[in-house]
C-alpha positions, 0 to 999 in steps of 0.5 A: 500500500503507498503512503500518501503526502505527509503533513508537515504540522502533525507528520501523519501520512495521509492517504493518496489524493488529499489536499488535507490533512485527515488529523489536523486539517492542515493545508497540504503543501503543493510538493506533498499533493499529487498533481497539485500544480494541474488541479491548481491551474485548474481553479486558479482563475475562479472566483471564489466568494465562500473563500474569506468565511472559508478561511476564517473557519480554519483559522479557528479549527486550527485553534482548537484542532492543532492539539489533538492527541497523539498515541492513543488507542482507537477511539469510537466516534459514536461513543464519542459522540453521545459521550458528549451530551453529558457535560462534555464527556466525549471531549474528555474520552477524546483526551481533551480536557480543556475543551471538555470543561469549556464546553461543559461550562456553556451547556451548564450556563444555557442550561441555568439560563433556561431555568431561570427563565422558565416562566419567560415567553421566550423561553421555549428558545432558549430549550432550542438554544441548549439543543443546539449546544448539545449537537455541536458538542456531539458534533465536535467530538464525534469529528475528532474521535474521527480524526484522531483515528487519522480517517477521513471525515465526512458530514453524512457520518454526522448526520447519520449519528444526530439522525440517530439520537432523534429516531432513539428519542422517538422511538422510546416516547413511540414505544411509552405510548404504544408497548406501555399502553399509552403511559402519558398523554400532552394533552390540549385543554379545548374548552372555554369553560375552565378558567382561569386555572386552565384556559382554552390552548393550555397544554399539560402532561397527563399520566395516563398508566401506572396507577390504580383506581385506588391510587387517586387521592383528593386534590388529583386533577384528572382526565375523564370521561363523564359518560352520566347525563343531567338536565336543567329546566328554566321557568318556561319549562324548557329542559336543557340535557347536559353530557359532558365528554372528556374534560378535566376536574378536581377530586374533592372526595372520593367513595365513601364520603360526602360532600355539600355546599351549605347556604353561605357558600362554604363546600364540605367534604365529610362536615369538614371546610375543603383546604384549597387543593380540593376545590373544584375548577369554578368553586362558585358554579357549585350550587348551594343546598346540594349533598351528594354521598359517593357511590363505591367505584366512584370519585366526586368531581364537581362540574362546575365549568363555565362558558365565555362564547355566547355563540357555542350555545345559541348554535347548539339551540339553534340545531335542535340540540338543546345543551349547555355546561352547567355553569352557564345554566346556573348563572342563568338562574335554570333549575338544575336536576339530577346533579347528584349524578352528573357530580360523580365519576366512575372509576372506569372513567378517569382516563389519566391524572395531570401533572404539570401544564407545560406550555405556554410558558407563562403558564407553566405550572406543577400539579402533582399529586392531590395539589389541585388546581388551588394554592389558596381561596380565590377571592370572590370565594373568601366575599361570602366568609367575610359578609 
């Protein structure tokens, strides 16, 4: 086998026909490159606008590359690579210690710079800011684990390792929600009738496996199906059937207790005051003089939801379908039915418990478990305590 041309800065004997060098990158001279003087005369009267940026990357690369190690035994360029993703452990397993801490420290900064933004706007650009960080850092180390080998580097190699990591992520969230039975859920809130604490557009990371029936507790914010229907009647005697689909609520009690609201506004959950986290998403929608005693199998979630757009109910009506969510019936003064009913959910029916709303940043949120969607009385609940 004929060696090649031999680097003048690194001595590494290239193989036969690069204008590089495959380690250092360094410019071959015109004695060490076969046929340099032709393809040189080729080109030469050319006009390259690329030329100044292309002279201004290898200024730099010649900063950070020129000190590659020497000596060392094979190194795996895709080990490298993901190695890299942890603080600039591919720089370090590539004997580069110096920009291993360099590039440790940028990811850590972008990364405490998006946490301390997390409630900013623009912060969903600074998680693309760290993404873009953490697939240079791959790229880096991936390249000089390849040089360092002394074969030559090529860009598809690179991309074939960022394709990679993509198609690993997707496939494991792919395998979470199919092989795991769909284990969560980032679901959209759709309704109108759920603000403040979850507003139409909100998104919010829903559990959706791993627990029990038995495993809710109070103050959960879950995800269900009210599959019980309830009417109301106003004073001309039209009746108005309420069904809810899937919807999000609060459990303020679970079987076995019971739950009422007395004339003064208070709502009670075993002849107890409710603590915040147990409140319903509208605490003032829950209608007074009502006693509801959970079945076995089911959990109480009050439907209290409101409606803002006028128009979704004058269009129901308009249809024949004569149907609207029971706050809005209730603040029109309609007589309400069978809300004993409508106020519990089976067990079979709770499809996941949220967690956290995680978009849009302003609105980012932690739920958890039993925290409600409550952290203290809303203050037109505190005006009839204080009357």
């Amino acid at each position: 086998m004929s060696l090649g041309p031999q680097c003048r800065v690194c001595n590494f004997h290239n193989p036969p026909g690069q204008t590089r060098c495959v380690r250092c990158r360094a410019m071959l001279t015109s004695q060490d490159i076969e046929g340099a003087e032709k393809r040189a005369g080729k080109f030469r009267d050319m006009p390259n606008p690329l030329e100044p940026f292309r002279r201004l990357a290898y200024a730099i690369g010649q900063r950070y590359d020129n000190s590659l190690p020497t000596g060392l035994p094979h190194r795996f360029p895709w080990t490298a690579g993901y190695l890299a993703l942890l603080g600039g452990a591919g720089q370090w397993y590539n004997h580069q210690p110096k920009k291993a801490m360099a590039m440790g420290l940028v990811q850590a900064g972008l990364l405490a710079w998006w946490a301390v933004n997390f409630y900013h706007p623009w912060n969903n650009w600074m998680l693309l800011a760290v993404l873009t960080w953490c697939l240079y850092m791959m790229a880096d180390a991936f390249s000089a684990a390849v040089r360092i080998n002394g074969q030559p580097w090529r860009f598809r190699l690179l991309a074939a390792l960022w394709s990679s990591l993509f198609f690993f992520v997707g496939l494991t969230l792919f395998g979470l929600q199919c092989f795991g039975y769909g284990v969560f859920n980032l679901t959209t809130v759709r309704s109108t009738g759920m603000g403040p604490q979850l507003e139409r557009g909100d998104k919010v990371f829903t559990l959706m496996r791993w627990f029990s029936p038995g495993d809710i507790r109070p103050g959960d914010v879950v995800y269900f199906r009210q599959t019980n229907s309830y009417t109301f009647q106003d004073r001309a005697g039209s009746t108005y059937t309420v069904r809810e689909q899937t919807s999000f609520g609060v459990v303020t009690a679970v079987e076995g207790q019971t739950v009422e609201r007395i004339d003064d506004g208070h709502i009670f959950v075993d002849g107890e005051p409710v603590p915040p986290n147990l409140l319903p998403i509208n605490p003032d929608g829950f209608p007074s003089g009502f006693r509801i005693e959970v079945p076995e199998g089911h959990y109480a979630v009050l439907p209290t939801h409101t409606v803002t757009d006028r128009g979704i109910i004058a269009m129901l009506q308009a249809g024949g379908h004569r149907t609207a969510p029971p706050r809005e019936m209730l603040m029109r003064g309609m007589l309400l039915f069978d809300y004993e009913e409508g106020a519990v959910v089976a067990h079979g029916d709770v499809y996941g418990i949220v967690l956290f709303r995680y978009h849009p940043p302003p609105r980012r949120a932690w739920f958890g478990r039993g925290g409600g969607l409550w952290s203290d009385y809303p203050e037109d609940f505190l005006a009839g305590e204080e009357e």
